[in-house]
N, C-alpha and C positions, 0 to 999 in steps of 0.2 A: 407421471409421477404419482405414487399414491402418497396422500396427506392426509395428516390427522392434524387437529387444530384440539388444542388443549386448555383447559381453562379452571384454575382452581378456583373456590366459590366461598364463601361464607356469608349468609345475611344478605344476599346481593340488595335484594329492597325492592323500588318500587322500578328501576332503571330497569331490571331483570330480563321485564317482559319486550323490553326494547333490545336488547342483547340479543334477546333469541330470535326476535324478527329479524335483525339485522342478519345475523350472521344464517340462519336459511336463506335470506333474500342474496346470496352471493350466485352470480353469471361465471359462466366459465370456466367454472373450476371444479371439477369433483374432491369430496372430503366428508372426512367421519369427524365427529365429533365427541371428546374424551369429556367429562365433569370432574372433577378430582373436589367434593364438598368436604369441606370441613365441619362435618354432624352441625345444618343450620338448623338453627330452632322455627324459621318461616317453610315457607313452602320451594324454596331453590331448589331443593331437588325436586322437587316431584314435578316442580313444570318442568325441571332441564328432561326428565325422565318420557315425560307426554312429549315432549318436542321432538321425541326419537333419540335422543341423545345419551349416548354410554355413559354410565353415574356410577363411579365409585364410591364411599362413606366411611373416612378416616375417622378418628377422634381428634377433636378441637386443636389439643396440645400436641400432634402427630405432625403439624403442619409446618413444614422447614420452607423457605426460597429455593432451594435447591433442592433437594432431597425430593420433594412432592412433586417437581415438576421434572427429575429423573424417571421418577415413579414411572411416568406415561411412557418413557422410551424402554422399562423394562417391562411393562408389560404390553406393549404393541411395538412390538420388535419387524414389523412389517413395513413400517413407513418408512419413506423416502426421505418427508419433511416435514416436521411438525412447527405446528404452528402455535404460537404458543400469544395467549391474550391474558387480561385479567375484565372479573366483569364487570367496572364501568367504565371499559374502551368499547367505545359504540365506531360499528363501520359508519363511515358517514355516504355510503354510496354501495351500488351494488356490484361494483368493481372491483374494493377496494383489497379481497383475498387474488385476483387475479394480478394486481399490477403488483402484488408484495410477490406472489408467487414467480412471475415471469423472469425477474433475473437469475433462475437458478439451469439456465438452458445454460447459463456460463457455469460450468464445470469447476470454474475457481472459486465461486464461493462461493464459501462455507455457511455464510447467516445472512441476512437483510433482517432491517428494519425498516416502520413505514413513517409515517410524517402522524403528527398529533396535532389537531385541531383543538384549543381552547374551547369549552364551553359556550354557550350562545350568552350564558350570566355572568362570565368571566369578567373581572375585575382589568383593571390596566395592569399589575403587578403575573397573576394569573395567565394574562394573555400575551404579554411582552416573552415570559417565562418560554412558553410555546413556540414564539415567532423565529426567537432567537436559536432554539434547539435544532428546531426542525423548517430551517431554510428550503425557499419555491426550487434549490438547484437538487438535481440528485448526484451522489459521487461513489465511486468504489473505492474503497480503502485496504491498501498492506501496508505489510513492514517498509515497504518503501517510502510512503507516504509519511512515517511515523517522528521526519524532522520537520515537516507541513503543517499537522493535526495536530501535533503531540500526544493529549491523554484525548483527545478526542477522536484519536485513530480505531480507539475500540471502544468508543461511546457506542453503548445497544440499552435498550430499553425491551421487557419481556413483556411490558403491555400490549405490544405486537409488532412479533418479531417471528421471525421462520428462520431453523434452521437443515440443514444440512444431514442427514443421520449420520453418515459416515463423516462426516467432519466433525463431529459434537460426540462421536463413539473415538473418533481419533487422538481428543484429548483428555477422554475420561469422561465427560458427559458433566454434568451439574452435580458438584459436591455439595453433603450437606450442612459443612463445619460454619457456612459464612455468614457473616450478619446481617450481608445485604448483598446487591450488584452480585447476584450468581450469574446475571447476561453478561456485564464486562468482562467477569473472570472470564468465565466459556470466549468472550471474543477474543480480547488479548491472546490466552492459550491458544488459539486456531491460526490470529496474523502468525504468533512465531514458527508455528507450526509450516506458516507458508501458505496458508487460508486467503481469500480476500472478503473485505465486509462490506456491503453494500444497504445505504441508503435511498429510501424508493418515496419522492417527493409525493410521486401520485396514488400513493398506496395511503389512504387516508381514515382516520379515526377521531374520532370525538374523547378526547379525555385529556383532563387536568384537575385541578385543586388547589382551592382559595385557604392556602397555610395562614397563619397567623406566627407574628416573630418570635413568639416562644416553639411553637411547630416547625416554624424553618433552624432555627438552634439546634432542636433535637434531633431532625433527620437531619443535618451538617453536620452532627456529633454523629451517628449510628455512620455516615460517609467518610469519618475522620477516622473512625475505627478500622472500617474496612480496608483503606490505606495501610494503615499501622502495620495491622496482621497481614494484606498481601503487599509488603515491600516492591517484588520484585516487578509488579505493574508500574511505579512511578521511576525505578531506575531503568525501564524499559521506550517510556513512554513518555515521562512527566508527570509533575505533580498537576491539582487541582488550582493549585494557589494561582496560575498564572491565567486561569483559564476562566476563573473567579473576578479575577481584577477586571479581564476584558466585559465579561459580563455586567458588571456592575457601573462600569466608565460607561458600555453602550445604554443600560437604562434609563442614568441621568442625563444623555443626549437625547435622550427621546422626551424624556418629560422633559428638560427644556422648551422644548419647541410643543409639548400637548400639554401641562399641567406643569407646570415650576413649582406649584403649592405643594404638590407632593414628593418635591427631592429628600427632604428632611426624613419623611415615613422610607423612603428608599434605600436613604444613608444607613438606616436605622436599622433593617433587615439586611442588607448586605453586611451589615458590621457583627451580626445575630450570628448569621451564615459561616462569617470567617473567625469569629470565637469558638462558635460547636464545630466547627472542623479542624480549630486548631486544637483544642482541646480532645478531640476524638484522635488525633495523629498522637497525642502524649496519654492513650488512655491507661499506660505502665504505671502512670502517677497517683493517678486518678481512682480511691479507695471505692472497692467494688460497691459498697452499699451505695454510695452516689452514682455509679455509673447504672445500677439499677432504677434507678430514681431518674434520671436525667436525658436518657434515651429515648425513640420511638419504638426499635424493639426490644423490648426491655428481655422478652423470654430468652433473648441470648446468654447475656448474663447466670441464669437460673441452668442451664443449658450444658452451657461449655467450659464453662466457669465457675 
């Protein structure tokens, strides 16, 4: 299989130089490497550029979830399978593009995704966040599965994820109208399609992020949106709400038994989470000027709207 592994950039920082040891240090697998920068003001490209690696140079405001990472499938129309990361998902192993790679000898699916390791600074909220997403079991998932899973039948993450070309050209590839979750669209469209989606425990990555309860509001609001505008994923699937509650009941069984001091903080960000997603599901109501104000991608707003 020839594979490209794709990665849009801006600012990456000081991780950067760890990204790109990471991802040369990969066994067993041959792969090119795309940059898709968003004009950084550091030096991102020009180390992605020394690394050997293909650097394209958008303008800042050019940069959609979708659209940018369509980008790579229209112009390397060659690949089998792209791999698609962001840069501070660090491989945590020199394996970790082979064992994402490997399930795709099954001809049924369409995408994998791999397992996300929490930070080594990660907080309890931060690391539970992880544990809970990306369980030690691996599973393949369809439409069959989808009264098992429900909305988590096409739970994918593009921090690193590989898909399929012809299954991702099958249902139109990444559009760039959405606010967010261009992965879940693309997966959902692939199960109905008749795709399978496969979670790969031992395909491993380092990335997460220590939100703060106004930060989880607002990306549960930008997630409440995306809901709203693609309806037809929760009458396919299920909503969030239910899959929220579990989440939230499993955290406080946990800090029972490691910190009970912190159920209160716990309550407190779960209740964040399910306001800015409820309020993201009714954003019809919700007068634009605040929705520009109140969001994490606010450029949607200016955008599309």
């Amino acid at each position: 299989m020839k594979v490209l592994v794709v990665v849009p950039t801006f600012n990456a920082g000081d991780n950067w130089g760890k990204w790109i040891e990471g991802v040369n240090g990969q066994k067993n697998v041959e792969y090119a490497v795309l940059v898709i920068d968003s004009s950084s003001t550091d030096d991102t490209a020009a180390m992605a550029e020394s690394a050997g690696f293909r650097t394209i140079i958008i303008k800042k405001h050019e940069f959609n979830h979708g659209a940018t990472r369509q980008m790579a499938l229209e112009i390397n129309e060659d690949a089998d399978i792209y791999l698609y990361m962001t840069q501070d998902a660090l491989p945590a192993n020199e394996n970790a593009f082979s064992e994402l790679l490997a399930v795709f000898f099954n001809e049924k699916i369409g995408a994998a995704y791999g397992c996300q390791l929490s930070r080594k600074e990660a907080d309890f909220f931060e690391a539970f966040a992880r544990r809970y997403n990306y369980p030690n079991e691996s599973v393949i998932k369809g439409k069959r599965n989808a009264g098992t899973y429900g909305i988590k039948t096409v739970f994918m993450s593009n921090s690193f994820a590989a898909y399929r070309r012809k299954a991702l050209s099958d249902v139109g590839g990444f559009p760039g109208h959405l606010i967010m979750a261009e992965d879940m669209y693309a997966a959902a469209k692939m199960v109905l399609a008749g795709w399978n989606i496969a979670y790969c425990s031992s395909a491993k990555v380092y990335h997460s992020h220590a939100y703060s309860i106004t930060e989880e509001f607002r990306r549960y609001f930008d997630t409440g949106v995306f809901h709203a505008l693609e309806p037809w994923i929760k009458q396919n699937f299920g909503g969030e709400s239910g899959e929220g509650t579990k989440f939230a009941i499993s955290e406080i069984k946990e800090l029972m038994k490691e910190s009970p001091a912190k159920i209160p903080l716990s309550i407190a960000r779960n209740l964040a989470k399910w306001v800015g997603f409820k309020l993201g599901e009714n954003e019809r109501f919700v007068p634009l000027s605040v929705k520009r104000r109140i969001g994490m991608l606010r450029g949607f707003w200016y955008q599309f709207r």
